[in-house]
C-alpha positions as CSV (number, residue, x, y, z in Angstrom):
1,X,0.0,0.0,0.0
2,X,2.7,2.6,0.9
3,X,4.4,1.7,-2.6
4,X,1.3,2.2,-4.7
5,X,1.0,5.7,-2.3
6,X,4.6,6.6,-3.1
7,X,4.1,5.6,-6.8
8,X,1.6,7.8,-7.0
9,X,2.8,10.6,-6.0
10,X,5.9,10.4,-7.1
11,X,4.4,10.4,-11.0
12,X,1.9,13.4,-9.4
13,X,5.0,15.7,-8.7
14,X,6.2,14.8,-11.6
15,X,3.9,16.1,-13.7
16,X,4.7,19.8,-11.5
17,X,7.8,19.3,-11.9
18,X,8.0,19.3,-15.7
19,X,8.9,22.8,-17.8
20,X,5.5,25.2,-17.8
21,X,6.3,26.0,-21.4
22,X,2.6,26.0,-22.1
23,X,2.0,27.9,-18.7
24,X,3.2,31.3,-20.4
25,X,0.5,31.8,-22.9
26,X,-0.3,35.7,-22.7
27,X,-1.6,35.4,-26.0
28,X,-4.1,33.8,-28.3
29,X,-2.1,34.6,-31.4
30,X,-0.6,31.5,-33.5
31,X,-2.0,29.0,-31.7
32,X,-4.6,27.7,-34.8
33,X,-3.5,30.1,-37.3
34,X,-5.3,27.4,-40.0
35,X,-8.7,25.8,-38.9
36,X,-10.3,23.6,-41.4
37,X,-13.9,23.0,-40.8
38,X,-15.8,19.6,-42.2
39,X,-19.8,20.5,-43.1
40,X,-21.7,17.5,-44.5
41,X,-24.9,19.9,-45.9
42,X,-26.9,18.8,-42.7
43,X,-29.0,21.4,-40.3
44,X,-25.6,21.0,-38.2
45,X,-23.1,22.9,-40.4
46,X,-25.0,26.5,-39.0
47,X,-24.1,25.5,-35.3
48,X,-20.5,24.5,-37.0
49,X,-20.3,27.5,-38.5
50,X,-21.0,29.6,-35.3
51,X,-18.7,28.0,-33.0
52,X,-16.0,28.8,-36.4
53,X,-16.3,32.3,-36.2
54,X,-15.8,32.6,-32.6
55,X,-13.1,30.5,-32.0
56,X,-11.4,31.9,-35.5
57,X,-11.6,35.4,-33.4
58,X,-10.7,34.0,-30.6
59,X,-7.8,32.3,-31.4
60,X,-7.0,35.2,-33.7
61,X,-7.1,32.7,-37.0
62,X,-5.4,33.6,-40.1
63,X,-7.6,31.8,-42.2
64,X,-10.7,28.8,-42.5
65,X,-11.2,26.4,-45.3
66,X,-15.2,25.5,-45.2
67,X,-14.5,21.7,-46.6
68,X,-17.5,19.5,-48.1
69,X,-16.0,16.1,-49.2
70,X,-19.3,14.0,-50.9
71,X,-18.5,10.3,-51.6
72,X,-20.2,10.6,-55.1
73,X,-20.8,13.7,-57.0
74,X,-23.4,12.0,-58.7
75,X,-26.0,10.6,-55.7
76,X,-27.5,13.2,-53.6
77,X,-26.2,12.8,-50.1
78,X,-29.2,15.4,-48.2
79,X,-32.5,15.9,-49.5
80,X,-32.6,19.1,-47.8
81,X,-29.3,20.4,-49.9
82,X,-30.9,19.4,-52.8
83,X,-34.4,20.1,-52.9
84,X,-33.0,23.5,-52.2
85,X,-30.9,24.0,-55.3
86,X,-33.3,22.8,-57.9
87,X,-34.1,26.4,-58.4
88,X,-30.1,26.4,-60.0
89,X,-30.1,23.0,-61.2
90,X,-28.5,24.0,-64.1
91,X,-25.1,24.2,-62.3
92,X,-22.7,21.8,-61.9
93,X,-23.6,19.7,-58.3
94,X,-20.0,21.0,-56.9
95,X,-21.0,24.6,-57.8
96,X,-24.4,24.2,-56.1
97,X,-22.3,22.7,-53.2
98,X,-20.4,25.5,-52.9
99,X,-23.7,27.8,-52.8
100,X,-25.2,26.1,-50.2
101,X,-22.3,26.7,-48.0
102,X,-22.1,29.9,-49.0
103,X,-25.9,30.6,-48.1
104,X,-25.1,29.1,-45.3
105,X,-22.1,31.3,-44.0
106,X,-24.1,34.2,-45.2
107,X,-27.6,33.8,-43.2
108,X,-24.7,32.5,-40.0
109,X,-22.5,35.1,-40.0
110,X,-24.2,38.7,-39.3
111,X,-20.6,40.5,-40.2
112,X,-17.2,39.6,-42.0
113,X,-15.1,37.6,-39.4
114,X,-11.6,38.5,-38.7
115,X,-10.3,36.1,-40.8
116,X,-10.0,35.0,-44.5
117,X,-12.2,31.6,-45.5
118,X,-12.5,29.7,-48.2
119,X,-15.6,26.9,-49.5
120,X,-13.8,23.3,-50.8
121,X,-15.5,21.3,-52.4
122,X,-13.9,17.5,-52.7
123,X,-15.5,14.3,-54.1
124,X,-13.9,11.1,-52.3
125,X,-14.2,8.6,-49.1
126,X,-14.8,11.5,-46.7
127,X,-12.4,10.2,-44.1
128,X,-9.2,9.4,-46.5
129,X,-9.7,12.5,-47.7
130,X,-10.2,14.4,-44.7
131,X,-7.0,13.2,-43.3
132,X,-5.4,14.1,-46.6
133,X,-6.2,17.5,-46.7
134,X,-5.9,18.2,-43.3
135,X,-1.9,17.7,-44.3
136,X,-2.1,19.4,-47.7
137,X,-3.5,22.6,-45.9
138,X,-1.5,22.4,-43.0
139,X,-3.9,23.0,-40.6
140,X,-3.3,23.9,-36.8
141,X,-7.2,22.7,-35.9
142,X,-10.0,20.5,-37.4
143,X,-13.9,21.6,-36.2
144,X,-16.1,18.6,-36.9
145,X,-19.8,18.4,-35.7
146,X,-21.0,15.0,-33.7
147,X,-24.1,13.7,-34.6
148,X,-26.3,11.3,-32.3
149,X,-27.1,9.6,-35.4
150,X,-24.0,9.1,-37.3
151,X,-24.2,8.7,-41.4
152,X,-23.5,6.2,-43.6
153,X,-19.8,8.2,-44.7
154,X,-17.9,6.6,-41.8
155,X,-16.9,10.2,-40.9
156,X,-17.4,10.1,-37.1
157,X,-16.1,12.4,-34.8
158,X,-14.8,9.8,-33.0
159,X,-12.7,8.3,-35.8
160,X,-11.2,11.6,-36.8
161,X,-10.2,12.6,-33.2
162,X,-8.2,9.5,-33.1
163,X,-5.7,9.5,-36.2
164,X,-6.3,13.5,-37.1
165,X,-2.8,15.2,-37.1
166,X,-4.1,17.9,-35.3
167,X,-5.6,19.2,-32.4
168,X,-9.8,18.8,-32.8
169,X,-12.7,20.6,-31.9
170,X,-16.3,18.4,-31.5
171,X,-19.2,20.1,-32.1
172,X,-22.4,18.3,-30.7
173,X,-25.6,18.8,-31.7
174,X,-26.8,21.0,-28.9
175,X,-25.7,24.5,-29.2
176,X,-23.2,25.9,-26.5
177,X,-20.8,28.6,-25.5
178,X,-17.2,28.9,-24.0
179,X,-18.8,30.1,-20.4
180,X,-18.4,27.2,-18.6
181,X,-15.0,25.3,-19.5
182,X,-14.3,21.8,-17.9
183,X,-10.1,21.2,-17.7
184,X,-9.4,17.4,-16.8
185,X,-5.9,17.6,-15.0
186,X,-3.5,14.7,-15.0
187,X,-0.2,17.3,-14.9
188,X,0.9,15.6,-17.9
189,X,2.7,18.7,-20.3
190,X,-0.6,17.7,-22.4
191,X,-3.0,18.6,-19.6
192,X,-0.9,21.6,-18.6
193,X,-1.6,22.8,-21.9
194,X,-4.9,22.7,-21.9
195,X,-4.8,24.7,-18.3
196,X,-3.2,27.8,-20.1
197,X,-5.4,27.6,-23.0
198,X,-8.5,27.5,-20.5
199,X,-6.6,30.5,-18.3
200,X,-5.9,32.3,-22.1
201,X,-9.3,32.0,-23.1
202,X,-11.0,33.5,-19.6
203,X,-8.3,36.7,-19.5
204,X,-9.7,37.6,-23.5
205,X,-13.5,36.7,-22.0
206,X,-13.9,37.5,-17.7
207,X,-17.1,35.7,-17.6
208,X,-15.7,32.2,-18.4
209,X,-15.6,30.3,-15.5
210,X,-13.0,27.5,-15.0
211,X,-13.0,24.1,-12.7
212,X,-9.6,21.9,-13.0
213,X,-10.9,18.1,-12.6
214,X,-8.6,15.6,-11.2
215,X,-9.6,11.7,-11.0
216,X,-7.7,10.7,-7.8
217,X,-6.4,7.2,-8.8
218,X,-7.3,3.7,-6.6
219,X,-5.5,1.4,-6.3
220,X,-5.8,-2.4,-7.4
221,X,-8.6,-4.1,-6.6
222,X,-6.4,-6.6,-4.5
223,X,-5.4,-3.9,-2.6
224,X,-8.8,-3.7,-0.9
225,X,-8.4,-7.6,0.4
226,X,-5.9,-5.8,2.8
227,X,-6.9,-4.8,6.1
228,X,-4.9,-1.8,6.3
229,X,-6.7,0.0,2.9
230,X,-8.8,2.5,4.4
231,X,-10.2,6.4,4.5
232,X,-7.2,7.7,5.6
233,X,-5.7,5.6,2.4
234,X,-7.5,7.4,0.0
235,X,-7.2,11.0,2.4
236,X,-3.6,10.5,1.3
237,X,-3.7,10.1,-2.5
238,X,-6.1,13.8,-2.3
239,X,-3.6,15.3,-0.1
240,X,-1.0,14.3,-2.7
241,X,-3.1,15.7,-5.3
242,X,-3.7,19.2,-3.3
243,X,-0.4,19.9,-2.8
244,X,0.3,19.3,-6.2
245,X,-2.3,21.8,-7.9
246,X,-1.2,24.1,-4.9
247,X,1.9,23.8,-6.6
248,X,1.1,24.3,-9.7
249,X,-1.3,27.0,-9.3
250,X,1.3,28.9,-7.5
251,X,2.9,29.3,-11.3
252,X,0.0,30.2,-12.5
253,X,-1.2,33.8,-12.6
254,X,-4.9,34.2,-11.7
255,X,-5.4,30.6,-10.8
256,X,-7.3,32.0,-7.9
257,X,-10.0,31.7,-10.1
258,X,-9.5,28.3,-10.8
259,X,-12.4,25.8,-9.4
260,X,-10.9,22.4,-8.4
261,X,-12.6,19.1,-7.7
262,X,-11.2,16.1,-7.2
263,X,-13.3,12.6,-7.3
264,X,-12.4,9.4,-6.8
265,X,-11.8,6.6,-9.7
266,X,-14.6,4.6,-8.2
267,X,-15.3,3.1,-12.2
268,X,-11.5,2.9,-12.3
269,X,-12.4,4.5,-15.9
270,X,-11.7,8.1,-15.7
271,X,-13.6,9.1,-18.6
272,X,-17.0,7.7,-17.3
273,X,-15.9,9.8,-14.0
274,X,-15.6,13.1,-16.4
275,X,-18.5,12.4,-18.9
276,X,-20.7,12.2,-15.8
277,X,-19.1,15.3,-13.9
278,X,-19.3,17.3,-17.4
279,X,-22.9,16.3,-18.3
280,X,-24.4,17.2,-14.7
281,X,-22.4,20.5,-14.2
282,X,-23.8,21.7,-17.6
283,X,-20.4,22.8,-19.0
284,X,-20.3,23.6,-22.0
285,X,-16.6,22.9,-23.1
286,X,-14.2,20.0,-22.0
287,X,-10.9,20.9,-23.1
288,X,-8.3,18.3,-22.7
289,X,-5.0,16.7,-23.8
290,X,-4.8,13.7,-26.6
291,X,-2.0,12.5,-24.0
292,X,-1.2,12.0,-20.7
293,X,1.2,10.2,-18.6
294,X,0.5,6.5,-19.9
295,X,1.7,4.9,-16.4
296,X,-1.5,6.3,-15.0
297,X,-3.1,5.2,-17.8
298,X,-5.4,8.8,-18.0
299,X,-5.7,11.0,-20.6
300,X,-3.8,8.8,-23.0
301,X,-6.0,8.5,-26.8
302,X,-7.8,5.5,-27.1
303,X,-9.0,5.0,-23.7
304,X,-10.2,8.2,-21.6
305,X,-10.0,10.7,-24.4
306,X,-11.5,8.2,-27.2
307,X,-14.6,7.1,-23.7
308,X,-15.2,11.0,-23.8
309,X,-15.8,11.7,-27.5
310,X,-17.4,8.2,-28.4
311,X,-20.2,9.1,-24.9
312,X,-20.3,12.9,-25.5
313,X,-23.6,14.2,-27.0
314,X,-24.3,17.9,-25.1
315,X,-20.6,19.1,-25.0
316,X,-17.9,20.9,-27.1
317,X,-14.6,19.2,-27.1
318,X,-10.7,20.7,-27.6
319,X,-8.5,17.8,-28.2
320,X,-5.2,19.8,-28.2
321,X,-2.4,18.0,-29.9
């Protein structure tokens, strides 16, 4: 027991420990210089589209490529997209695409944004292609909606988020703001990151509140055969954690403002603990890390992170690479 305590800890002060690089953000500027956006022609690409523009301004973005990748050119992929171009049947069904999105941006947007954009329209298997241009454009972030209902493209939120070179935004279905920003902590560099971020965001807009969420790790289940495993046991893996964001929010100016809970790994699945924490606070961003520290096993891709998108239906998510 006083191993797995020590252990523990030891990867906890660690992750203080570490160079606050990302710590010193005192600006917004070239952090997604180049955002590409994926709209499918669905009811969604307006909420897309919103979210865009503020975090293009935001982020001070340089420019926005509006990409629409349809698997065939010649089957109609949305009813709705196409019942509403017969007027301009006569173009091309790229061109009438392209004024779709356009419409779109137009009746979204009440005034230029700050930043150049651009409509692309691709023909292709929307995920290849995704991926492909993604690299081609260079982009810094990809903004992809998540629907409840997932089509028949195989372009799921989920999927991206996993092999996407770079850093991801999920937009869900319900619409939300940046008020109310959820940062899961680990003190992995990756999670530290996303701490500056959240602090970078909330000194451009005072009224975004912030809570730092740590999942205080259990440990084994044999552990609990042993007589000595009790209160004061897990008392001394939160203490651990205290004195460790006290630490780290000692670096950090205005991390008074900072809200921190700590809850126990009761599922020994942080990313149920999160999902559930996140859905009944009402927040309406989580913004965390691809990676974390992989002996912990939390916040590393394809476990908590990939449990939060795949369960996620009400929330934004900021995958930052």
């Amino acid at each position: 027991m006083d191993c797995f305590i020590l252990k523990t800890a030891i990867l906890i002060d660690l992750g203080v420990k570490l160079t606050l690089t990302y710590l010193n953000i005192t600006t917004m500027k070239n952090i997604f210089p180049v955002i590409l956006a994926a709209l499918d022609l669905s009811m969604q690409d307006k909420q897309i589209l919103k979210v865009l523009k503020t975090v293009g301004e935001l982020f001070a973005t340089e420019k926005a490529y509006l990409f629409h990748i349809s698997p065939d050119f010649s089957v109609p992929e949305n009813l709705e997209a196409t019942y509403h171009n017969l007027f301009n049947a006569t173009l091309p069904i790229d061109e009438r695409m392209r004024e779709d999105i356009l419409k779109q941006v137009e009746e979204t947007w009440e005034n230029y944004p700050s930043f150049a954009y651009s409509v692309e329209i691709r023909e292709g298997k929307p995920y290849q292609k995704l991926i492909h241009w993604l690299n081609i454009k260079e982009a810094d972030l990809l903004v992809i909606g998540q629907k409840k209902q997932p089509g028949k493209s195989g372009l799921t939120a989920k999927r991206v988020a996993r092999t996407a070179p770079t850093s991801v935004l999920i937009i869900p279905e319900k619409e939300r703001t940046f008020k109310w920003i959820l940062v899961p902590m680990d003190f992995s560099e990756h999670s530290k990151k996303a701490l500056s971020m959240a602090i970078a965001l909330q000194a451009k807009k005072p009224d975004i509140s912030i809570t730092a969420l740590h999942i205080v790790e259990q440990p084994p289940a044999d552990f609990y055969n042993q007589a000595l495993v009790d209160s004061s046991f897990r008392e001394a893996l939160r203490e651990a954690a205290n004195k460790s964001f006290e630490k780290l929010f000692a670096t950090i100016p205005g991390a008074e403002r900072i809200r921190l809970e700590l809850i126990d790994n009761h599922y020994h699945n942080p990313g149920i603990h999160i999902h559930e924490f996140a859905k009944n606070g009402e927040y309406d961003l989580i913004l965390m890390g691809a990676q974390g520290h992989s002996m912990l096993k939390s916040m590393l891709f394809g476990s908590v992170t990939e449990a939060i998108v795949d369960k996620n239906e009400d929330q934004l998510v900021l995958i930052l690479r």
